[in-house]
C-alpha positions in Angstrom: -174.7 63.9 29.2 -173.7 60.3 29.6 -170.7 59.6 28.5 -170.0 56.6 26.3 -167.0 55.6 26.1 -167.1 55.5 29.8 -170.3 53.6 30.0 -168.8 51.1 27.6 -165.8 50.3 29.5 -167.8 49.1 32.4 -169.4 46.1 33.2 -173.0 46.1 34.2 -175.1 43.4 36.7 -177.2 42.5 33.4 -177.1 43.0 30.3 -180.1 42.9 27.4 -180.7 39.7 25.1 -180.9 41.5 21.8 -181.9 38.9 18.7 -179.7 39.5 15.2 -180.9 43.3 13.5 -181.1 41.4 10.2 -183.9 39.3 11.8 -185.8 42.5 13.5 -185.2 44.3 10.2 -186.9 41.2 8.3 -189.5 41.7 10.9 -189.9 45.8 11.1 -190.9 44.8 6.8 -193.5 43.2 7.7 -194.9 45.3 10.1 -194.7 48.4 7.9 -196.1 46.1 5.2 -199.3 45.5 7.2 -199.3 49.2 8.4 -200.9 47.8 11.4 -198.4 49.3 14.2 -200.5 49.2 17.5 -203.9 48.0 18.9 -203.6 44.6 19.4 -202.0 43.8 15.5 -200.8 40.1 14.0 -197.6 40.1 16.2 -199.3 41.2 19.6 -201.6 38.4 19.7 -199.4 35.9 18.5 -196.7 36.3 21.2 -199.8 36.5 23.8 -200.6 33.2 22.4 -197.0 31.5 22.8 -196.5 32.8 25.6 -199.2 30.6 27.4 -197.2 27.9 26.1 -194.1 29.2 27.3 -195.6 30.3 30.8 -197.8 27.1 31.1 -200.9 29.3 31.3 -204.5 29.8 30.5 -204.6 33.2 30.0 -202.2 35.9 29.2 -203.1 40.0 28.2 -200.0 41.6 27.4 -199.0 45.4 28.7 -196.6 48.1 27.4 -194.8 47.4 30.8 -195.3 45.9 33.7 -195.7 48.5 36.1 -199.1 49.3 34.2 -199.7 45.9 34.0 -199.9 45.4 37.7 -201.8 48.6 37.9 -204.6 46.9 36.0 -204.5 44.0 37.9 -204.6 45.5 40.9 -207.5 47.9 39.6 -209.2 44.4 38.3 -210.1 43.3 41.5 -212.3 46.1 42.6 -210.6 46.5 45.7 -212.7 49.5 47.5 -210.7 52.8 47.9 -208.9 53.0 51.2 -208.1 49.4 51.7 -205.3 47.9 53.1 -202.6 45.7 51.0 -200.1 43.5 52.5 -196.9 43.1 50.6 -193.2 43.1 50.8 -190.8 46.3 51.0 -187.8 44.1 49.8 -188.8 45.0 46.1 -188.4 47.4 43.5 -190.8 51.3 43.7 -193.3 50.0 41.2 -194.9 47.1 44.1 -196.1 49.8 46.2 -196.4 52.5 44.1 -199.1 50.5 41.9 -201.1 50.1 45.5 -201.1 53.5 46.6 -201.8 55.2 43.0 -205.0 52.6 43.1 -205.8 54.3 46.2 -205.2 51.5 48.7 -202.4 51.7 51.3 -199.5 49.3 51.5 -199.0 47.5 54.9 -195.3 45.9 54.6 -194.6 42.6 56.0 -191.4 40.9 57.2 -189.4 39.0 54.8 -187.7 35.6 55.1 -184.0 35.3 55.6 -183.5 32.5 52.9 -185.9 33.3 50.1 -185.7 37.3 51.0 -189.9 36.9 50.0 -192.4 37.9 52.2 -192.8 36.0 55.2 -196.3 34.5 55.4 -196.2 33.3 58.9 -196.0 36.5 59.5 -199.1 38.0 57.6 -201.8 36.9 59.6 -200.7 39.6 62.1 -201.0 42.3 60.1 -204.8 41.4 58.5 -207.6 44.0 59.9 -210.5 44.7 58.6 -209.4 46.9 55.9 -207.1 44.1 54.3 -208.3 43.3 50.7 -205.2 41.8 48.9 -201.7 40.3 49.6 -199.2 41.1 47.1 -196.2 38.7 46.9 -193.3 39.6 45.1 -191.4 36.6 43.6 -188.0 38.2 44.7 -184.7 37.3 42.5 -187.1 34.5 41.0 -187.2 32.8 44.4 -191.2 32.5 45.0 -192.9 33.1 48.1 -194.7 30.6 50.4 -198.0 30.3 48.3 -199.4 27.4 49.7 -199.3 29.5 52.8 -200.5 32.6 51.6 -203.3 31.0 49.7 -204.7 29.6 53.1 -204.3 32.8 54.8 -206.2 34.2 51.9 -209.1 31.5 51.5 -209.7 32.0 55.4 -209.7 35.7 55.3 -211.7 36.2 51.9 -208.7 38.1 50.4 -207.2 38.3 46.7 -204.4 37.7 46.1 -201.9 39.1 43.2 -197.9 38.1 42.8 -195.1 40.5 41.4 -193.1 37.8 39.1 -191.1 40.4 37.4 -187.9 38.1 38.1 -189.5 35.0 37.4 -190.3 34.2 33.6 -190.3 30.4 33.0 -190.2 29.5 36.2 -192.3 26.6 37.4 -193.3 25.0 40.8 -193.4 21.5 41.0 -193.8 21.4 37.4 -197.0 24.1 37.4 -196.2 27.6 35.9 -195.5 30.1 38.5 -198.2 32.3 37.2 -201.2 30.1 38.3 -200.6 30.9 41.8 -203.0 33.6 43.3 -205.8 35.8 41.4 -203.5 37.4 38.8 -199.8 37.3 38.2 -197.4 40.3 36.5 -194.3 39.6 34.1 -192.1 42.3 33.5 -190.6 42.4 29.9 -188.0 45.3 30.3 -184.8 45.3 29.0 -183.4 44.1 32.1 -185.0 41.0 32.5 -184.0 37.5 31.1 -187.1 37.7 28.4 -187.5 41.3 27.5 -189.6 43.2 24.6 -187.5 46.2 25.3 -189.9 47.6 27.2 -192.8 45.3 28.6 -195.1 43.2 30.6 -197.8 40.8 30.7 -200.7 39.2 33.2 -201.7 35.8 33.9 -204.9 34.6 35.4 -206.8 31.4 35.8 -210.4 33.1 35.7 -211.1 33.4 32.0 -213.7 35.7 33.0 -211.1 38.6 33.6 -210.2 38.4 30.4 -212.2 41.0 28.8 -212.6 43.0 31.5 -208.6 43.2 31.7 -208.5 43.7 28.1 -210.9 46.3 28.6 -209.0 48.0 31.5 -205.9 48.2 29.2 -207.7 49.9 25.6 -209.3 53.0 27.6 -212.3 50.9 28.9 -212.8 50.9 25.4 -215.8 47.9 25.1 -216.7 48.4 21.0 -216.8 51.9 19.0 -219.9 53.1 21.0 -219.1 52.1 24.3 -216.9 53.2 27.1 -217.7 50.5 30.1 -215.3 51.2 32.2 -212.5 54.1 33.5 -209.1 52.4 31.9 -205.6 53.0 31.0 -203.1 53.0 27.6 -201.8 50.0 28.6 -201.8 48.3 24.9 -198.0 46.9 23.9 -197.2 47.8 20.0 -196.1 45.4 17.1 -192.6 46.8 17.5 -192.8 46.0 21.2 -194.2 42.4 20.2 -191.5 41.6 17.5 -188.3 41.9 19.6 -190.5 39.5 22.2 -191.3 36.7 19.3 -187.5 37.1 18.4 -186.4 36.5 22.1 -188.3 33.3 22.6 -186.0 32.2 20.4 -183.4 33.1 22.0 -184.1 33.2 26.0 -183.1 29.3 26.6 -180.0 29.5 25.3 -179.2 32.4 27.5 -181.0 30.7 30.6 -178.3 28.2 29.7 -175.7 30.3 29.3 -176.4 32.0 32.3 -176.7 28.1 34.3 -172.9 27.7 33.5 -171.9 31.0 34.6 -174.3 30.4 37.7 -172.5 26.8 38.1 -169.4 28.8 38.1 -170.4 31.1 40.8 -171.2 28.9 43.2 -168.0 26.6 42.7 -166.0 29.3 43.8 -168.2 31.5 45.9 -169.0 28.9 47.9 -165.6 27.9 49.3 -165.5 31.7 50.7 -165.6 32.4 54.4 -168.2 34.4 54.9 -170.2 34.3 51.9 -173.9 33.1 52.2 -175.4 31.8 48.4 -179.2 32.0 48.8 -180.7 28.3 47.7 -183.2 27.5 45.3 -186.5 25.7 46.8 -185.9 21.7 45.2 -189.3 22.0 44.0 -188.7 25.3 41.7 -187.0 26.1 38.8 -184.5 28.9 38.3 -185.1 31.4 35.8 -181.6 32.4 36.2 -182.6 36.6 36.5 -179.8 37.5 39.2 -177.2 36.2 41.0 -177.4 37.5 44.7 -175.2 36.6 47.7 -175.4 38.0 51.3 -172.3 39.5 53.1 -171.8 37.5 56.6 -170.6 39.4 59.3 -167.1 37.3 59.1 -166.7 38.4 56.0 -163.2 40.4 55.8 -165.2 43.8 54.9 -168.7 44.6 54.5 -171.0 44.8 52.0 -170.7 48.1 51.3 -167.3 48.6 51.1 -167.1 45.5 48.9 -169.7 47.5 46.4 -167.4 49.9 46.5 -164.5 47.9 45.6 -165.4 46.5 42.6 -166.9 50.3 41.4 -163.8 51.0 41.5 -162.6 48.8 39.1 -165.9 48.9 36.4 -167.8 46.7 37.9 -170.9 47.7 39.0 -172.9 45.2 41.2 -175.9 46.5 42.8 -177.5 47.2 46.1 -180.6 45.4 45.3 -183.0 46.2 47.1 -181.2 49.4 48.6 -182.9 51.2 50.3 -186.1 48.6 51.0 -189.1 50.4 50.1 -189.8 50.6 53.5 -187.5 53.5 53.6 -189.2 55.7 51.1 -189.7 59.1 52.9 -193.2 58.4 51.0 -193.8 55.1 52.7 -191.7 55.3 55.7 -192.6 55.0 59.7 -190.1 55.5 62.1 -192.3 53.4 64.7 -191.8 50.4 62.5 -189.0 47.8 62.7 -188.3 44.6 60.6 -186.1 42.3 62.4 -185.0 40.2 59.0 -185.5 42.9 56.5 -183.5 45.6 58.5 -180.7 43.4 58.5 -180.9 41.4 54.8 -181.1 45.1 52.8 -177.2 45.8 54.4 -175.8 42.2 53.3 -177.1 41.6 49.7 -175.4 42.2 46.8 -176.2 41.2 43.3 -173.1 40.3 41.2 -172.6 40.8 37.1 -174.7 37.8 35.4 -175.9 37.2 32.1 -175.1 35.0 29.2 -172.3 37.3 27.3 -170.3 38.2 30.6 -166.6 37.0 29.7 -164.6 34.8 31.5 -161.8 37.0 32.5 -164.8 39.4 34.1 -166.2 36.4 36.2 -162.2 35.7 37.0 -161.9 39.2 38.1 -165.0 38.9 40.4 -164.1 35.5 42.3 -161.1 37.4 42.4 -162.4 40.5 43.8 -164.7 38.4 46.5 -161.0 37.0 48.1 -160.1 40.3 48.3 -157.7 40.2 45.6 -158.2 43.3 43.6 -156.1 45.1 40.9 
């Protein structure tokens, strides 16, 4: 049993952006008013419609979360059975679980010491004739090398879907980051900077998945008398939809927030020996999801032990992602060895950030990070 009072005396590496209750109540009304609580209702399809504004998009389905999500996308593409799917192992489970529960295998690739994405020189390498589909994970909000990647897939007939759980809002080079590729999946969970409590949606340039998506998510439900295809339950409710309308509201002003704490961060951080502050491409925007720094080896401890440190004291910062995926006794070969990745997964460490974090917590951790704990 978890115990609260503990859990409330700690401070966490994000926290949720919750809208007012008196506005959620004011909006639960009119949901039971309409007595329309699921199946694509008045509140789903509005926030599918603002979000295209907001993601500077064409086309947006939303998902109950985003690991379904992305297993419809992947299950979209009619990838055949038994393929092979290049992607990252610096991510979260649901990347490579979503490939193998479609039945394909994931082949992990290298990732690059400054964006921690995958490393598309090194992709080419790993294509055979099985390869289908490159999955790119927009790690931290940091995107991968798509120009690259959409070469490599143009010349070797390959899809190509990204993983931009950490990257609502972003943009590259003023274009929404979920143009790139075939399809691209936004997580909504509570952990994220925009969140429906629980969440996701997909983006896609090709109007034509549309239906067939929509489709994918309802059951393969086409109209009362047809079943066209073998789907999912992938629909997101009106209660789901609500808290997402509400947080549109509120997720610049926490980007904001979280900018000045960010600002603040770095100030200090970076006058650190031995402290390395991963850099935003000039040409991206931030959507401000975590703060990560990597451990140096001239660091006065290691990483590690520096988790441990401020553990001790209530703050948890996390291992993130530790261990790579690549480690999963499900996923793992001994015979393979990823010169950047092997060494990145022991030196990153994600720090306490979002918009609410007080002062005297941020004190305490550019405290803690010159060794001065208490």
């Amino acid at each position: 049993m978890v115990n609260v009072k503990t859990q409330k005396n700690k401070v966490f590496v994000t926290s949720p952006l919750l809208p007012d209750l008196d506005d959620v109540a004011s909006q639960l009304k009119e949901i039971w008013a309409a007595k329309w609580i699921t199946n694509m209702g008045e509140k789903h399809n509005l926030l599918e419609s603002k979000l295209k504004d907001v993601l500077n998009v064409d086309n947006v389905c939303l998902f109950n979360n985003g690991t379904i999500a992305l297993l419809t996308a992947i299950k979209a593409l009619d990838i055949p059975i038994g393929s092979e799917v290049i992607t990252t192992p610096f991510t979260f489970a649901a990347t490579p679980h979503c490939i193998t529960w479609n039945g394909l295998k994931p082949v992990f690739c290298d990732i690059e010491p400054d964006t921690m994405t995958i490393d598309a020189n090194k992709i080419e390498a790993l294509i055979t004739p099985k390869t289908k589909l490159i999955l790119g994970v927009h790690v931290y909000g940091f995107p991968c090398n798509v120009k690259k990647i959409d070469e490599i897939a143009k010349k070797y007939n390959l899809k190509v879907i990204y993983d931009a759980a950490h990257a609502f809002s972003t943009e590259i080079e003023g274009k929404g980051i979920g143009n790139f590729g075939d399809i691209t999946m936004f997580s909504f969970h509570a952990t994220k900077l925009f969140n429906t409590v629980e969440g996701g949606c997909l983006t896609f340039n090709n109007s034509d998945l549309y239906k067939k998506i929509c489709n994918l998510r309802n059951f393969g439900i086409q109209n009362e008398e047809c079943v066209s295809d073998i789907g999912i339950n992938g629909k997101m409710n009106e209660i789901q939809a609500a808290i997402g309308l509400l947080n549109l509201n509120l997720f610049r002003d926490e980007q904001a927030k979280r900018k000045k704490i960010y600002d603040l961060y770095n100030s200090n951080i970076s006058l650190i020996k031995g402290i390395r502050i991963p850099k935003m491409p000039s040409n991206t925007t931030n959507s401000y999801q975590y703060y990560p720094i990597i451990i140096n080896d001239d660091y006065y401890t290691d990483r590690d032990d520096l988790y441990n440190r401020f553990k001790a004291i209530n703050i948890m910062t996390r291992k993130y992602f530790y261990p790579a995926c690549s480690d999963y006794a499900c996923y793992k070969d001994n015979s393979k060895h990823y010169e950047v990745l092997d060494d990145i997964k022991h030196r990153v460490l994600c720090l306490p950030f979002y918009g609410s974090l007080p002062c005297e917590v941020t004190d305490k951790i550019i405290r803690g990070l010159n060794g001065k704990f208490e």
